[in-house]
C-alpha positions in Angstrom: 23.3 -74.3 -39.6 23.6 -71.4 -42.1 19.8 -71.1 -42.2 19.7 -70.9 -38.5 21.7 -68.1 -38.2 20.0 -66.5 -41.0 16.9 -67.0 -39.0 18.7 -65.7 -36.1 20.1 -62.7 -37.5 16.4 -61.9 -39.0 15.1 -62.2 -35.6 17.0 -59.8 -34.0 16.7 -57.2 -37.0 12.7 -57.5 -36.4 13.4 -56.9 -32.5 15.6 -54.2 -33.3 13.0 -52.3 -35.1 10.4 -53.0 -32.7 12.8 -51.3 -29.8 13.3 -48.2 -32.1 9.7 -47.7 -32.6 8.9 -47.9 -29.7 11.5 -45.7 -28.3 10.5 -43.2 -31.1 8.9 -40.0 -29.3 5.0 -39.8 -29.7 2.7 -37.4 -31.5 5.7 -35.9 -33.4 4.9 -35.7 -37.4 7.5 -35.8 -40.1 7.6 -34.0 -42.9 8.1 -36.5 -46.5 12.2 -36.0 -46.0 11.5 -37.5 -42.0 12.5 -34.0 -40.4 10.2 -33.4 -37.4 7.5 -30.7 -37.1 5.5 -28.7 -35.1 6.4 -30.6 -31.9 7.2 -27.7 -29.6 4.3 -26.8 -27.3 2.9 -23.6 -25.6 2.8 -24.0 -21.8 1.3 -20.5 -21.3 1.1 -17.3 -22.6 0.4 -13.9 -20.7 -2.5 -13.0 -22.8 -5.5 -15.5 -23.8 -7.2 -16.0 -27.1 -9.6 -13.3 -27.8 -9.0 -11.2 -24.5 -9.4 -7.7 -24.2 -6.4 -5.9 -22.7 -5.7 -2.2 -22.1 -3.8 -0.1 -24.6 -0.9 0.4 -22.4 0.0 -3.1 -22.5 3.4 -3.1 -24.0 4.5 -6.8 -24.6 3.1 -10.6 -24.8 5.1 -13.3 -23.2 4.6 -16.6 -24.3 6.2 -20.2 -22.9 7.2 -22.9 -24.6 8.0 -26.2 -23.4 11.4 -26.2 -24.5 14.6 -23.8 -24.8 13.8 -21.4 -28.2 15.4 -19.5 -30.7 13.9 -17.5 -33.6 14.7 -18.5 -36.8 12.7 -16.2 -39.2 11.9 -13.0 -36.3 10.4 -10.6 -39.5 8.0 -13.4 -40.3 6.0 -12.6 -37.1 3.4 -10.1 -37.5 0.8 -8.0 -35.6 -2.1 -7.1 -38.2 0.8 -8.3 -41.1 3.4 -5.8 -39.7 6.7 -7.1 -38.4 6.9 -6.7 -34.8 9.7 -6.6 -32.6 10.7 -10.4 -30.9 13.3 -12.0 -28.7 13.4 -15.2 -27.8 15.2 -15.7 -24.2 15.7 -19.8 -22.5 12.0 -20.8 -22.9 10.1 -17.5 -23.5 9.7 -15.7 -26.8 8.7 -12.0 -26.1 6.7 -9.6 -28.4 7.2 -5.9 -27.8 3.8 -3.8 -28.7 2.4 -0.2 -29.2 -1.2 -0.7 -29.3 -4.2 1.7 -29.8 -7.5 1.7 -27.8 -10.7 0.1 -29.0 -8.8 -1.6 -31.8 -8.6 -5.4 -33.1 -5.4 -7.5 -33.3 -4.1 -10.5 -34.8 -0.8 -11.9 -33.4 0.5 -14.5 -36.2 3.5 -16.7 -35.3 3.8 -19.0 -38.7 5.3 -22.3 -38.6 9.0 -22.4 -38.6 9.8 -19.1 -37.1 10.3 -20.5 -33.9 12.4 -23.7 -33.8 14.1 -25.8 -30.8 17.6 -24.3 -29.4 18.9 -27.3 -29.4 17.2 -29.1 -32.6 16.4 -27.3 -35.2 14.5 -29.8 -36.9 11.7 -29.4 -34.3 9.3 -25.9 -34.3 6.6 -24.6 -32.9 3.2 -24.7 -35.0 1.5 -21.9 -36.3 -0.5 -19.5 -33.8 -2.8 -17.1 -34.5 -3.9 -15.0 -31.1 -6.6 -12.6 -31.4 -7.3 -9.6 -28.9 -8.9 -6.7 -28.6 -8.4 -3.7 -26.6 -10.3 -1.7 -24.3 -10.7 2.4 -24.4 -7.9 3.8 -23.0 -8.1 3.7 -19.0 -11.4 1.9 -19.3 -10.6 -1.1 -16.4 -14.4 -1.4 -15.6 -14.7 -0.4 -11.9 -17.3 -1.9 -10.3 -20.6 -0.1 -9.0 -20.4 -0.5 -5.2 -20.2 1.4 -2.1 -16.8 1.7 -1.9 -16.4 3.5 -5.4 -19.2 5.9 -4.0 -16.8 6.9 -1.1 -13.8 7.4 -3.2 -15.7 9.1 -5.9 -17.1 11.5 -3.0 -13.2 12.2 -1.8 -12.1 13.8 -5.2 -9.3 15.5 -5.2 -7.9 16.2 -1.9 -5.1 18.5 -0.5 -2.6 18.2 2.7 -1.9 21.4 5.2 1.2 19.7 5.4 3.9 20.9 8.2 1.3 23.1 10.1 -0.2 20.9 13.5 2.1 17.8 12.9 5.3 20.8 13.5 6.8 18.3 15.7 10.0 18.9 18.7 9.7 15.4 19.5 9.6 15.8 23.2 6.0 15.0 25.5 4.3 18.6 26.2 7.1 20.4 24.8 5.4 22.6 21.3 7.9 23.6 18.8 9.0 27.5 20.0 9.3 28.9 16.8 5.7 28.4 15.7 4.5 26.3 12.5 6.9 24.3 10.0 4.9 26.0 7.3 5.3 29.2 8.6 1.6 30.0 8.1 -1.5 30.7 10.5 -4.5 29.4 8.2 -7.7 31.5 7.8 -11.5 30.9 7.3 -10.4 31.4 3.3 -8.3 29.1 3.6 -10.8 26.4 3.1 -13.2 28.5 1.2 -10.8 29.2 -1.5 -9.9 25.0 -1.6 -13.6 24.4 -2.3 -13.5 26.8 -4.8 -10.2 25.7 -6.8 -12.3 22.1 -6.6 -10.6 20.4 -4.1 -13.0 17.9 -2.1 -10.9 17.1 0.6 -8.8 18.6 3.3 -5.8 15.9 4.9 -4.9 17.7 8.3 -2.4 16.1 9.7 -2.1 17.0 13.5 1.1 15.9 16.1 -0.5 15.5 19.3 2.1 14.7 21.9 3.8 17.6 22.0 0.8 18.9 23.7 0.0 15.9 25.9 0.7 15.9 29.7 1.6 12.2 31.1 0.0 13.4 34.5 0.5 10.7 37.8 -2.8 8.6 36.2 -1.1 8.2 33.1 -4.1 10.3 31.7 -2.0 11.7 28.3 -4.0 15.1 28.5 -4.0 17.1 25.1 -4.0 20.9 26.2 -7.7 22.5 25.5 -6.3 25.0 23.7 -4.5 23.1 21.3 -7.6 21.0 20.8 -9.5 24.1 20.5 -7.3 25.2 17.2 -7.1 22.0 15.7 -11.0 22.0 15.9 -11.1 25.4 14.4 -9.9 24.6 11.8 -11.6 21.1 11.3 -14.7 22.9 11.6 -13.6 25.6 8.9 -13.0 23.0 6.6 -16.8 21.3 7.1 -18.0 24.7 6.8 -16.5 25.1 3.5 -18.2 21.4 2.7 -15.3 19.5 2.8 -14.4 16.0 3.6 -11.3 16.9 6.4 -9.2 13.3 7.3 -7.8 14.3 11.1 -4.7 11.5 11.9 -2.1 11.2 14.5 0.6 12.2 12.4 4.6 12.7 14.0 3.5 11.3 17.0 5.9 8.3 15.7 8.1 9.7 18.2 6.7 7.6 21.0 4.8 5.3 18.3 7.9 3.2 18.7 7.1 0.1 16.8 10.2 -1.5 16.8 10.8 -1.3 20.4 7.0 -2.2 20.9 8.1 -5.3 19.1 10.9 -6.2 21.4 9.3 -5.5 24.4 6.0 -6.7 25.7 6.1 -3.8 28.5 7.1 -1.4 26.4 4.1 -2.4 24.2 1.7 -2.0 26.4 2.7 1.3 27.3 2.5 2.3 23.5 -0.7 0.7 23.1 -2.5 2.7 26.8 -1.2 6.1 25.1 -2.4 5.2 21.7 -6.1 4.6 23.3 -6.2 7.7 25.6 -5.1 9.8 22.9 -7.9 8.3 20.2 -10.1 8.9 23.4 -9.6 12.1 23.8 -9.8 13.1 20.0 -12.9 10.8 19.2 -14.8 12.7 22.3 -14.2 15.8 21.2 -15.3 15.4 17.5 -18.1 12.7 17.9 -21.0 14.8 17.4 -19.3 15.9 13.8 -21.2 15.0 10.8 -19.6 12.6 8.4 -17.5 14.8 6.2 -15.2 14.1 9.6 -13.0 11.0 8.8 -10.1 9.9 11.6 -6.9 8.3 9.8 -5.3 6.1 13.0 -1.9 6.7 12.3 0.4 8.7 9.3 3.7 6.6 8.7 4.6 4.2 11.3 8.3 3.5 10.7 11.6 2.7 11.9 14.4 4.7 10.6 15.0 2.0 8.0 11.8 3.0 6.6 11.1 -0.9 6.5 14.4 -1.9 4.7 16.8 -3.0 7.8 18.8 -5.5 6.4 18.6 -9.0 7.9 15.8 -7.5 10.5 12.5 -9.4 10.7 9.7 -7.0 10.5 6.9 -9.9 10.2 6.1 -9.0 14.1 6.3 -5.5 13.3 3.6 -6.0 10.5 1.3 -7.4 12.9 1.4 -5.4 15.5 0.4 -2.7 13.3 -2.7 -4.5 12.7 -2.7 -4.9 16.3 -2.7 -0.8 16.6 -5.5 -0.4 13.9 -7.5 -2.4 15.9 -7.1 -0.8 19.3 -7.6 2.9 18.1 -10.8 1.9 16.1 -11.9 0.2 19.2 -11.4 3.5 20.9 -13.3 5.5 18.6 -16.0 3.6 18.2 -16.4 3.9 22.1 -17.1 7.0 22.0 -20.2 6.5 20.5 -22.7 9.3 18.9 -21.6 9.6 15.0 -18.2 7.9 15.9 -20.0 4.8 15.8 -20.1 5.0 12.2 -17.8 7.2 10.6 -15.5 6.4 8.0 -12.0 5.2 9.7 -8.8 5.2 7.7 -5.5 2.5 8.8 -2.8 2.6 7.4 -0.3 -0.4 7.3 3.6 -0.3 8.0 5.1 3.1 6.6 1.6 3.8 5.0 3.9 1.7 2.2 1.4 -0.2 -0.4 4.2 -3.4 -0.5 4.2 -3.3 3.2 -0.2 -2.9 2.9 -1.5 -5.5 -0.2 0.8 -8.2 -0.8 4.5 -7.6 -1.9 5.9 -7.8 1.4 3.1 -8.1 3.8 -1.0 -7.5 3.7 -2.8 -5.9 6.4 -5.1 -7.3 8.5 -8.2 -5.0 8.1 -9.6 -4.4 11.7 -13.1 -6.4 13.2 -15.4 -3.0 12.9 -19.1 -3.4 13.4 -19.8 -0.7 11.2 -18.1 -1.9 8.3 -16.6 1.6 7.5 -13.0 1.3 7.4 -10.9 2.4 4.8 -7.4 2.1 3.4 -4.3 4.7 3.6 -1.1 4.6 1.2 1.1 7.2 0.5 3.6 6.9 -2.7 6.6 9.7 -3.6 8.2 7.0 -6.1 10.5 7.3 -7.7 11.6 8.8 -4.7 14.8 10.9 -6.1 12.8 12.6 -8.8 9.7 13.0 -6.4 11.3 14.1 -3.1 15.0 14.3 -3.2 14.6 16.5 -6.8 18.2 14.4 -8.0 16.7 13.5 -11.1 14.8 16.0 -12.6 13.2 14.8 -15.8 10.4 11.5 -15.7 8.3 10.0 -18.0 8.0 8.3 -21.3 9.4 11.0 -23.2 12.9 10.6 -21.6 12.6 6.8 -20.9 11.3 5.3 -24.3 9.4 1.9 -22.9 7.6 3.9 -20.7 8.3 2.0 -17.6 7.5 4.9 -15.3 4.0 5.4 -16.2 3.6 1.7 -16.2 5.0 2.0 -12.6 2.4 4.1 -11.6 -0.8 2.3 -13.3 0.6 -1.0 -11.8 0.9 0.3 -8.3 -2.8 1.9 -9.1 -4.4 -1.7 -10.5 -2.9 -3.5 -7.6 -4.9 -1.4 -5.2 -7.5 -1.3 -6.9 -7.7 -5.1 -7.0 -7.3 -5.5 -3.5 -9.5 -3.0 -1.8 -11.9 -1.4 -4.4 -13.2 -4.5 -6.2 -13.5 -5.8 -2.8 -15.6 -3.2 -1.5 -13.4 -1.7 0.5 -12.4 2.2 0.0 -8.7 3.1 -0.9 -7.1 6.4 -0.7 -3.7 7.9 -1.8 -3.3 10.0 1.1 0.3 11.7 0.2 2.0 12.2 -3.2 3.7 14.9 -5.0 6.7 15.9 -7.0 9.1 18.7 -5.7 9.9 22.1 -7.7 12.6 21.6 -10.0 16.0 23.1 -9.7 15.5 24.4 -13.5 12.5 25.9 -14.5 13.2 24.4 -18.1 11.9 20.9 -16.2 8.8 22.1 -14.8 6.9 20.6 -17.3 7.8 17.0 -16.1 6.7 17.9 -12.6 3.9 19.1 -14.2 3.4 15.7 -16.4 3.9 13.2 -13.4 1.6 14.8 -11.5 -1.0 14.9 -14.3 -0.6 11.1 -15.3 -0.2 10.2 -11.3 -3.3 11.9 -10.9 -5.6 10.8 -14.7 -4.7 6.9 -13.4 -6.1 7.1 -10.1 -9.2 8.6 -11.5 -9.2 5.5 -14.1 -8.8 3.0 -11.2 -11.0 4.7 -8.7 -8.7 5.9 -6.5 -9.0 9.4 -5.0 -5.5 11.5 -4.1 -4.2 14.0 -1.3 -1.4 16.0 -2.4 1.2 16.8 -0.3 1.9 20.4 0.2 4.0 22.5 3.0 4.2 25.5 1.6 8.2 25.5 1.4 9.7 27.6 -1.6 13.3 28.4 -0.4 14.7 25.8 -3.0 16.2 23.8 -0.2 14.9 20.8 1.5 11.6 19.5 0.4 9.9 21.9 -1.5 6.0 21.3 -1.7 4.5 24.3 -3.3 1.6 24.7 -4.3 -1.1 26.6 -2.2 -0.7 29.8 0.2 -1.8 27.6 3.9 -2.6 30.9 4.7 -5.8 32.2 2.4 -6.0 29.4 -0.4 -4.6 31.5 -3.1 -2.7 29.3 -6.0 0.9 29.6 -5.4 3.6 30.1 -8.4 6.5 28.2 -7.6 8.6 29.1 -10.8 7.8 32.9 -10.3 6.7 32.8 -14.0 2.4 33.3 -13.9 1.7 30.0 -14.0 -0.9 28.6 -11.5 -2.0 25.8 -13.5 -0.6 22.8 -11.5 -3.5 22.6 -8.8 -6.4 23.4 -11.8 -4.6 20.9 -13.9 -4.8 18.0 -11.0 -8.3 18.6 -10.3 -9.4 17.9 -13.7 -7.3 15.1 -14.0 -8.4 13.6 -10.9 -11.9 14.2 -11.5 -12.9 14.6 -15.0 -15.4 12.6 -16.7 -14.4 13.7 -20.2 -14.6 10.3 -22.3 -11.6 12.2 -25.0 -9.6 12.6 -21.5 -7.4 9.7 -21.5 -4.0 8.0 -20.1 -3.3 8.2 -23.8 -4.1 11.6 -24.4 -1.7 12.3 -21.5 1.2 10.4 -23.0 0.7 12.0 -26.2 1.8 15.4 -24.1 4.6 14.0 -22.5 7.7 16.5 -22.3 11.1 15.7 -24.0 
């Protein structure tokens, strides 16, 4: 009986062990003491083996397939100097301050990383090579739409002179121009001669439109007539003019048009007679002409209306982009091929390519449209002036210029390496209250302006001539005669100059870098 039992008991020692092995978790070695190692896996990391990245890259995520925590952080090195890591649930994160055109080795040895909850288990040793790229170097590709961008330059808005809006049908604004100027033939000469390549004319037309019992939406001739002065001004001076529908928003009513079917239609009629009417009148102007369908179709929410649902809003505005090109290109003669600018919702980029909502490009047989953003972010140092300092020399990580070359890459990846031309068609930075901040006007509009030219993208400053330090001051060009305006009363005219070489110079020592390096403190 005793030697059964023994048997027994043998038995279910044997099965025992068996049950434990094969319970025992796979692939994990032991070190001689039977601690684990090297069992914790990458699942991704933000960056690939041998990649070449851009210089302004400032960190390296990488995910692990279990919670972390860093148990030697000084052992991790980038070309054997300690960087700076944190490790946060599954991700460990590596800050960076890189140089252009340089090598790098990333080395994460064995046993700096180990498992929150285990310490016995780590991650093995990784070594990640990269390179990176010259600075602002983001290889933009050789196709037509680069050739059309490159062709806009630097470009310039008569801002608050014909879109001087009352808001009423036929009813003109009695006190005469927001911008209190009357432009002259040297207007435009003198912006050809500071370099600018492009004239943004923003023009209100209803104000001067009469319903009529046909529902015709007349423009007055003679309103026409001085808008087309000046247009042909511009040409004459050789440069590209962008003519819009600008504060006709007023009866643009997208929100209504949404509601309302009826209401709709009546928006959409208008929209056509008045692209009619325009289109006809210009149609037999060369191609330096470009019509831009609408400026900043909003609601006074400016696309943030809590708990609203502005998906039918989006498409309708795709629905408008497609009417008023369908009206211009009726017109026939050189409106059948001209260059058409849409905008979508706001002329916002998230409400344009992808955060919130991407257009719908219009069906055009000529294949020559072309897409319109504006940007004044951040919008209390840009337009409301209530912060007056910006850039990496007041904000260490440098998360505003970042700002600016992500919102610049995401364009460019959706329209430019598509083929598709992309144009920043309002931006600037107000005067500041202090003229001891100037320079970080001047610097945002400088680095604004250096990564467009990087990414291919040209820009249209906005300027309405206002100096009386209240409101939004835009300063930068007399809208009468093109002379460079002062707007700190202290003989500097540098901001326009400065602009133009940054949006167009093809000086290789010119960099994103070499801007940073400059930033004010």
């Amino acid at each position: 009986m005793k030697n059964y039992i023994s048997l027994f008991s043998r038995m279910a020692m044997l099965v025992s062990v068996l049950i434990l092995a094969a319970c025992e978790p796979k692939n994990q070695p032991t070190e001689p003491d039977g601690t684990l190692k090297e069992n914790i896996n990458i699942v991704k990391m933000t960056i690939e083996q041998d990649a070449v990245v851009d210089p302004l890259l400032d960190q390296i995520v990488i995910n692990y397939a279990t919670t972390i925590k860093l148990a030697n952080p000084s052992a991790i090195t980038l070309n054997g100097s300690a960087v700076q890591a944190s490790a946060n649930g599954l991700d460990l994160t590596i800050k960076l301050s890189l140089e252009s055109e340089k090598q790098y080795q990333l080395v994460i040895p064995s046993g700096a990383i180990r498992s929150f909850t285990d310490s016995t288990r780590t991650t093995p040793k990784l070594e990640l090579r990269f390179s990176t790229k010259k600075a602002g170097d983001i290889g933009l590709p050789d196709n037509g739409a680069m050739a059309m961008t490159h062709a806009l330059g630097y470009g310039w808005n008569l801002g608050n002179h014909f879109d001087t809006s009352s808001g009423v049908d036929g009813k003109p604004v009695q006190w005469g121009w927001w911008d209190g100027a009357v432009p002259t033939e040297q207007l435009y000469q003198n912006l050809a001669r500071h370099g600018v390549k492009t004239v943004r004319m923003p023009v209100t037309w209803g104000n001067y439109q009469t319903q009529g019992e046909d529902n015709s939406w007349t423009i007055q001739p003679e309103y026409m007539a001085e808008v087309k002065q000046n247009v042909d001004w511009a040409i004459g001076a050789g440069l590209y003019v962008v003519l819009n529908t600008h504060h006709d928003e007023y009866w643009q009513d997208i929100i209504s048009a949404a509601a309302n079917n009826l209401t709709n239609d009546q928006i959409e009629d208008r929209i056509v007679k008045t692209w009619q009417q325009i289109a006809e009148e210009f149609k037999d102007h060369s191609d330096l002409l470009i019509f831009e369908t609408f400026n900043e179709i909003h609601d006074n929410a400016w696309g943030w209306q809590g708990g609203y649902n502005y998906n039918k809003v989006y498409h309708l505005m795709d629905e408008w982009n497609q009417i008023a090109v369908d009206a211009i290109r009726a017109t026939g003669s050189n409106n059948a091929t001209r260059w058409i600018g849409v905008p979508g919702f706001c002329a916002n980029p998230m409400f344009t390519c992808g955060d919130k909502y991407s257009i719908v490009l219009p069906n055009d047989p000529a294949n020559k449209i072309m897409v319109a953003v504006h940007t004044y972010d951040p919008f209390n140092f840009c337009t409301e002036g209530t912060v007056q300092k910006w850039g990496k020399g007041v904000k260490p990580n440098g998360s505003d210029e970042k700002q600016i070359d992500d919102l610049m890459e995401k364009l460019r990846r959706a329209y430019i390496d598509n083929d598709i031309p992309v144009y920043l068609g309002e931006f600037g930075a107000v005067t500041r209250k202090s003229v001891a901040d100037a320079p970080f006007q001047a610097y945002f509009l400088e680095y604004l302006c250096r990564s467009a030219y990087y990414h291919g993208i040209p820009v249209m400053l906005w300027d309405n001539n206002n100096n009386n330090q209240s409101g939004e001051c835009f300063y930068y060009i007399n809208h009468l005669n093109g002379e460079l305006r002062d707007p700190y009363a202290n003989g500097d005219t540098s901001l326009i100059p400065m602009m133009v070489r940054a949006a167009t110079s093809t000086d290789p020592t010119y960099t994103l870098e070499s801007v940073i390096a400059r930033a004010p403190k």
